[in-house]
C-alpha positions as CSV (number, residue, x, y, z in Angstrom):
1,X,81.0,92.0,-186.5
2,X,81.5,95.2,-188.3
3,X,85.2,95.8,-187.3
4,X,86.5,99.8,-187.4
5,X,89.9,99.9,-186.7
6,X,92.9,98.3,-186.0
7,X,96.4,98.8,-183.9
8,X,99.4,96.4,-183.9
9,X,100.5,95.8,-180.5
10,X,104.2,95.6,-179.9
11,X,103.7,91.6,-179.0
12,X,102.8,90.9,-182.7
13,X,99.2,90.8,-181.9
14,X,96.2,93.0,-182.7
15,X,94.2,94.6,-181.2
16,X,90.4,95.5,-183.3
17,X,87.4,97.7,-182.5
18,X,84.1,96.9,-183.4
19,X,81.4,99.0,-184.2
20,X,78.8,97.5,-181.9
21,X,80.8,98.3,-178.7
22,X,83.2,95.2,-178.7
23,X,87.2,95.1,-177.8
24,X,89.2,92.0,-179.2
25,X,92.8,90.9,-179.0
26,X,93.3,88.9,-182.2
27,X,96.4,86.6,-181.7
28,X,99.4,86.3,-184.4
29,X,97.7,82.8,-185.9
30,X,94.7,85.1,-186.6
31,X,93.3,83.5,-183.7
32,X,90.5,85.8,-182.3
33,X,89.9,86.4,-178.2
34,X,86.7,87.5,-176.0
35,X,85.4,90.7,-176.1
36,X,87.9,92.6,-173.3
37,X,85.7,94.2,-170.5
38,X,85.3,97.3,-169.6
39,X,84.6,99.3,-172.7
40,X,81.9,102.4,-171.6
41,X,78.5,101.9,-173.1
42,X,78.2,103.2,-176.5
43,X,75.6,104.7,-179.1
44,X,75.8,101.7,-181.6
45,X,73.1,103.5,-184.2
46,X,73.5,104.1,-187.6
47,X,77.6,105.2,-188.1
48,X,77.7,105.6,-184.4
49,X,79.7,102.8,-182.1
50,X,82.9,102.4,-181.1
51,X,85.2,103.6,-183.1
52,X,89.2,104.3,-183.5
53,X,92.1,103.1,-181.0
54,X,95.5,104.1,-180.6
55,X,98.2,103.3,-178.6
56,X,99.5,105.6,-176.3
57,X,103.0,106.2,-177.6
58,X,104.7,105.0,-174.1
59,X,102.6,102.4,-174.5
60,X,105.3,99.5,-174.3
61,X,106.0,101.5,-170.7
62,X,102.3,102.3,-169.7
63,X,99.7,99.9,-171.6
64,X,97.5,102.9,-171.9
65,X,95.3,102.9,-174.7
66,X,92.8,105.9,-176.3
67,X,89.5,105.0,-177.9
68,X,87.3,107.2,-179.4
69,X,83.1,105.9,-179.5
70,X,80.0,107.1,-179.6
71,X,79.4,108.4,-176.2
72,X,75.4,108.2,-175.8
73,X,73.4,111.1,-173.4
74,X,70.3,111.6,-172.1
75,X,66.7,111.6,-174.8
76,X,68.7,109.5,-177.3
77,X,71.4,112.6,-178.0
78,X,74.9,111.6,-178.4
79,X,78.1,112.7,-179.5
80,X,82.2,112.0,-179.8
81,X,84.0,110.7,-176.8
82,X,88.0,109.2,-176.4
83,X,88.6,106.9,-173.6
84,X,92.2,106.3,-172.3
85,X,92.4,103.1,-170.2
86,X,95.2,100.4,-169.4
87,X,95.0,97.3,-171.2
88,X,95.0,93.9,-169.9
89,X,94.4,90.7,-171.8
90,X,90.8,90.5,-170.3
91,X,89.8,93.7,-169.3
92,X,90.5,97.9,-169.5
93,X,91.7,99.5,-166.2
94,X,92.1,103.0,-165.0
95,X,89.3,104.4,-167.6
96,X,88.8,107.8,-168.0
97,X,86.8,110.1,-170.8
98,X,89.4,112.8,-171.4
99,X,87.3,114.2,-174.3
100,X,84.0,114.7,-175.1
101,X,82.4,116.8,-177.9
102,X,80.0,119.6,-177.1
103,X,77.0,120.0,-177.5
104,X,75.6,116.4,-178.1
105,X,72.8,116.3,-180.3
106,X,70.2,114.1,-182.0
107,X,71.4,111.8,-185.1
108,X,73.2,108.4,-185.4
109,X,75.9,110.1,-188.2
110,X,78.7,111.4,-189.1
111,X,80.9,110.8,-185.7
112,X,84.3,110.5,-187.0
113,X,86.6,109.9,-185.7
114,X,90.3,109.4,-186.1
115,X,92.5,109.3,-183.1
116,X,96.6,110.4,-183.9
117,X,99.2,111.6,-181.5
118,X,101.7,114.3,-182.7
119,X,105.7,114.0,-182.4
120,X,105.4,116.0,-179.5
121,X,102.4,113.7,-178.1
122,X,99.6,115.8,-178.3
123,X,96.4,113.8,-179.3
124,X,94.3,115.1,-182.5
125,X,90.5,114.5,-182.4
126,X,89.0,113.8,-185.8
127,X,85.2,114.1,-185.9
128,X,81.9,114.8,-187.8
129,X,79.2,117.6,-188.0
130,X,77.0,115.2,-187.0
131,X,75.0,115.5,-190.7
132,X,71.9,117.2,-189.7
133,X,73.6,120.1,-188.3
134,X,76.4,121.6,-191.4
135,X,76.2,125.4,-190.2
136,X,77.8,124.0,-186.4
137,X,81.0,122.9,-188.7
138,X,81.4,127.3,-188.9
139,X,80.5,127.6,-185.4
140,X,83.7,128.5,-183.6
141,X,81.3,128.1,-180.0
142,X,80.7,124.3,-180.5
143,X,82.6,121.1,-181.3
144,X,80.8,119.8,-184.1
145,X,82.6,119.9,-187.6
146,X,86.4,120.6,-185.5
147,X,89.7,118.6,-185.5
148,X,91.0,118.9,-181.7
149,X,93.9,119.0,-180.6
150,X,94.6,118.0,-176.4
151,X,97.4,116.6,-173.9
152,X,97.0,112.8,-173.0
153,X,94.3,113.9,-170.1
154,X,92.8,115.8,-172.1
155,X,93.8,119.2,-171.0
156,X,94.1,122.2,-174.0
157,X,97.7,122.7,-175.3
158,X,98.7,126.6,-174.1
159,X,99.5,127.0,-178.0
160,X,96.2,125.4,-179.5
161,X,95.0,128.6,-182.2
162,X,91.9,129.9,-180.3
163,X,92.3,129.3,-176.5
164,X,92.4,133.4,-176.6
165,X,89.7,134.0,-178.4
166,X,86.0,135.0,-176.5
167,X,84.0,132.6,-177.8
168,X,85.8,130.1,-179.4
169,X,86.5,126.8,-177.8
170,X,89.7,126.6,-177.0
171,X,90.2,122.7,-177.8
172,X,89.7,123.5,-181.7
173,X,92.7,123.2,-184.1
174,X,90.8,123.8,-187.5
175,X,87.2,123.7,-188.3
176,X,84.9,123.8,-191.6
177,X,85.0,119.9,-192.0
178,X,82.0,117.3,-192.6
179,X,83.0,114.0,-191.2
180,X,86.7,113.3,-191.2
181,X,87.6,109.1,-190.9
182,X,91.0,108.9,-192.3
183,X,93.9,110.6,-191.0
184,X,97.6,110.0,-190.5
185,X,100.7,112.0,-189.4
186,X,103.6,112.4,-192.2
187,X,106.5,110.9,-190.6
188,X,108.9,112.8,-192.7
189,X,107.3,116.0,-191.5
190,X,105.3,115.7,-189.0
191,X,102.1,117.0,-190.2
192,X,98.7,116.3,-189.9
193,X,97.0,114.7,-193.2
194,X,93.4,113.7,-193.0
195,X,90.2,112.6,-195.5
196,X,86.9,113.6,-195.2
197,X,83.7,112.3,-196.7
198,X,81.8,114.5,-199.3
199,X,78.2,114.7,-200.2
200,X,77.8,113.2,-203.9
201,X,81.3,114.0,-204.6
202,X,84.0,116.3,-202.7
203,X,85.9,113.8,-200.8
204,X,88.7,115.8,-199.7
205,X,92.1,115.2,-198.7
206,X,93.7,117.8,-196.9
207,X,96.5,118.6,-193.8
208,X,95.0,121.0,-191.6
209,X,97.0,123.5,-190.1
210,X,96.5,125.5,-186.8
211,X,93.2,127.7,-186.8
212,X,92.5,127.4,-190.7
213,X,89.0,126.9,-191.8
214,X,88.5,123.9,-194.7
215,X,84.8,125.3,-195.6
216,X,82.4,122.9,-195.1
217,X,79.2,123.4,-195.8
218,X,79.8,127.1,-197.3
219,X,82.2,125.8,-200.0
220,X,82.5,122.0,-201.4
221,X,83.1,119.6,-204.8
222,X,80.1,117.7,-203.7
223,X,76.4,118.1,-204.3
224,X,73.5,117.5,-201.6
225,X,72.0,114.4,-202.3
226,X,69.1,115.4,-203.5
227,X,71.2,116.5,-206.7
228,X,70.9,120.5,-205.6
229,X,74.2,122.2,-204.9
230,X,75.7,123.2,-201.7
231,X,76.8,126.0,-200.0
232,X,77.8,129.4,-202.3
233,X,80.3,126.7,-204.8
234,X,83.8,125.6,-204.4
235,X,86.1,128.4,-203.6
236,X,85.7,131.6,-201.1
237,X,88.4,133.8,-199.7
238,X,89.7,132.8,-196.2
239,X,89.2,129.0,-196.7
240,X,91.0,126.4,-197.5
241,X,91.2,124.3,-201.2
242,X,91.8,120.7,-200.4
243,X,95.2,119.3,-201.9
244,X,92.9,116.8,-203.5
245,X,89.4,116.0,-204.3
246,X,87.1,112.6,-205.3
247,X,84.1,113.0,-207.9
248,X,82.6,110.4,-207.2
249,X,83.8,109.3,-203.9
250,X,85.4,107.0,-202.7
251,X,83.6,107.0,-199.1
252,X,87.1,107.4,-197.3
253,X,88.1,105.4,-193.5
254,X,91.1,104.9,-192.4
255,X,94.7,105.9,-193.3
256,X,98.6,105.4,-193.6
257,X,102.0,106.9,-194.7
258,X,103.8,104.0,-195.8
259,X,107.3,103.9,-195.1
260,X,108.2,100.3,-195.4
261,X,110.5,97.5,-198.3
262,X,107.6,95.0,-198.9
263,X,106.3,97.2,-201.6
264,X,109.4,98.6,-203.2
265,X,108.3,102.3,-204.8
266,X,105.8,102.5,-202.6
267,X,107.4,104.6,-199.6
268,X,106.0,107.7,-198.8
269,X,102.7,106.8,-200.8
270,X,99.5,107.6,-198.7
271,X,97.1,104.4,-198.6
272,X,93.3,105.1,-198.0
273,X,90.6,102.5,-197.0
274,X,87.7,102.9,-199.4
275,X,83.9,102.4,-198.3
276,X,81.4,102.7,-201.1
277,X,83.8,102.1,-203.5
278,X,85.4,99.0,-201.8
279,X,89.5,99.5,-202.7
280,X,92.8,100.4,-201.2
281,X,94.1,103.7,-202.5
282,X,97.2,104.5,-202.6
283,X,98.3,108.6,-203.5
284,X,101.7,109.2,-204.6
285,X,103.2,112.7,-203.4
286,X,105.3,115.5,-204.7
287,X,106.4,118.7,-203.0
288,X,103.1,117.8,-201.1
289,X,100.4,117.7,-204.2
290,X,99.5,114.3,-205.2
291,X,100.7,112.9,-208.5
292,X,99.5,110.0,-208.7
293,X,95.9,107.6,-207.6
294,X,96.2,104.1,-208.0
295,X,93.4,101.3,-206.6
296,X,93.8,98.6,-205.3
297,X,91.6,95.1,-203.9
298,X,88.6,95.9,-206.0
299,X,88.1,92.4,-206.5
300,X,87.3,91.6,-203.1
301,X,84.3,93.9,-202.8
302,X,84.7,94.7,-199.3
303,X,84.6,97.8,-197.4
304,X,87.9,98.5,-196.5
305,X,87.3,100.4,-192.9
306,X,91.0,100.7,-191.7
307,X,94.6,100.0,-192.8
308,X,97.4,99.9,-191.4
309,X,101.4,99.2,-191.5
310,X,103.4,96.6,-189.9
311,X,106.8,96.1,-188.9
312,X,107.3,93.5,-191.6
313,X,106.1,96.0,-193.7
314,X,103.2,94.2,-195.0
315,X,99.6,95.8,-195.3
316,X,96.7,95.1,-192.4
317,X,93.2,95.8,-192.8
318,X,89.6,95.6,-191.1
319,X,86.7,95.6,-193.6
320,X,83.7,97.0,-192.1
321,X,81.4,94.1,-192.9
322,X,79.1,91.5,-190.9
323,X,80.9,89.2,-190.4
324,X,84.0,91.5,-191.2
325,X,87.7,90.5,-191.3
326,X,91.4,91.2,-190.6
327,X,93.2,91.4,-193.5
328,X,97.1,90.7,-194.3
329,X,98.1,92.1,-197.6
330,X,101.7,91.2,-199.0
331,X,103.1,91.4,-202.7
332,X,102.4,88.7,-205.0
């Protein structure tokens, strides 16, 4: 029910979140397994739940996995948590929160969160501003709105851009953003490339760099809801433009670099699960600016929540229905 993400294990099999707390090893046959035991409670309201998982990259060594959920608190606040536990076919072992964002507050939205481990092993945090609270995203002092960057226990990185700042926190990496659920490293550079939900439009696709701030709510594409506009408009001095923007949206989740020969002409495109508007996107590249949008799986009409790339180079996605489903996608 309502799956979020997905990670291929080295084994062939998969392993899925779901929203509503649950852990599941689905095997090769498509065959799915009990929930796996363990998993911390978790604020399963509105867009909260458990979220996105990751490997541990020794994980074929270790069997250490990192979650991020919905971490409820006392009086109904909550806020974004990763878990790292082993992994057993039954249950997680050895858990431990190495994260949590600060200060929770009162809300069931806009959580994140996207979970991806740099070449050198250092763990990026994507997460939300929790939607009732925009002016925390320029808050240097709080978590909300911030990509994170920490070490595998959750320690800060000596070289993270404001651990000598007085009073910044000194897990941020960038900051300004609205509710980031895509994100994927280059693997021909290296770099960080995430997507963020907009309002009513301003979708944004961008690759946030050390200590840069990418506006939200001050400067955005989108308009409130309500139809009234945002912030002071689209471009101020000192923040960022994104590399790329949706008008309307495409309600992004989940992201990949693809790098495989199923899809010939395809390698190095960036594929993008699409919510509210219920495709695959896939973004050609050029010298880093997109050239090229084309969508895919419209006809299914499903939310596409995840996607991901697997050694045979074919496509795997979760669609973030009830009952939702794991997804092989190969040429015709």
């Amino acid at each position: 029910m309502h799956p979020w993400a997905v990670a291929l294990l080295p084994d062939g099999r998969f392993l899925v979140t779901e929203r509503p707390g649950r852990l599941r090893i689905i095997d090769r046959d498509g065959r799915m397994g009990p929930p796996i035991g363990g998993v911390p409670q978790v604020h399963a309201r509105g867009q909260g739940g458990l979220l996105d998982v990751a490997l541990d990259p020794q994980f074929s060594e270790n069997h250490r996995i990192f979650f991020s959920f919905a971490e409820p608190g006392s009086g109904g606040l909550a806020g974004t948590a990763v878990g790292r536990a082993r992994l057993t076919d039954s249950a997680l072992a050895d858990l431990t929160i190495i994260y949590r964002q600060q200060p929770k507050v009162d809300g069931n939205n806009h959580f994140g969160s996207r979970l991806v481990f740099s070449r050198e092993g250092l763990l990026f945090i994507t997460q939300g501003e929790r939607f009732s609270y925009p002016q925390m995203a320029q808050d240097l002092s709080v978590l909300l709105g911030k990509i994170v960057r920490v070490t595998v226990d959750g320690t800060i990185p000596p070289d993270n851009p404001f651990v000598n700042r007085s009073g910044a926190r000194p897990e941020i990496w960038s900051y300004g953003h609205r509710n980031v659920q895509a994100a994927a490293l280059d693997p021909a550079t290296g770099q960080l490339w995430t997507v963020e939900h907009g309002a009513m439009g301003g979708d944004e696709l961008n690759h946030p760099e050390a200590g840069k701030n990418y506006g939200w709510p001050v400067i955005t594409y989108g308009r409130d809801y309500s139809g009234r506009s945002i912030g002071i408009g689209a471009v101020k001095e000192g923040m960022e433009q994104p590399v790329y923007y949706w008008d309307p949206v495409i309600a992004p989740s989940g992201m990949t670099f693809y790098t495989g020969n199923a899809f010939p002409g395809w390698q190095g495109s960036i594929l993008i699960g699409g919510l509210a508007s219920q495709v695959l996107v896939r973004l050609e590249l050029e010298n880093g600016r997109v050239t090229r949008e084309t969508r895919y799986l419209g006809e299914l009409g499903q939310r596409i929540r995840d996607v991901q790339e697997g050694p045979d180079g074919f496509l795997y996605l979760v669609t973030d229905e009830d009952p939702g489903a794991l997804l092989r996608i190969r040429p015709k």
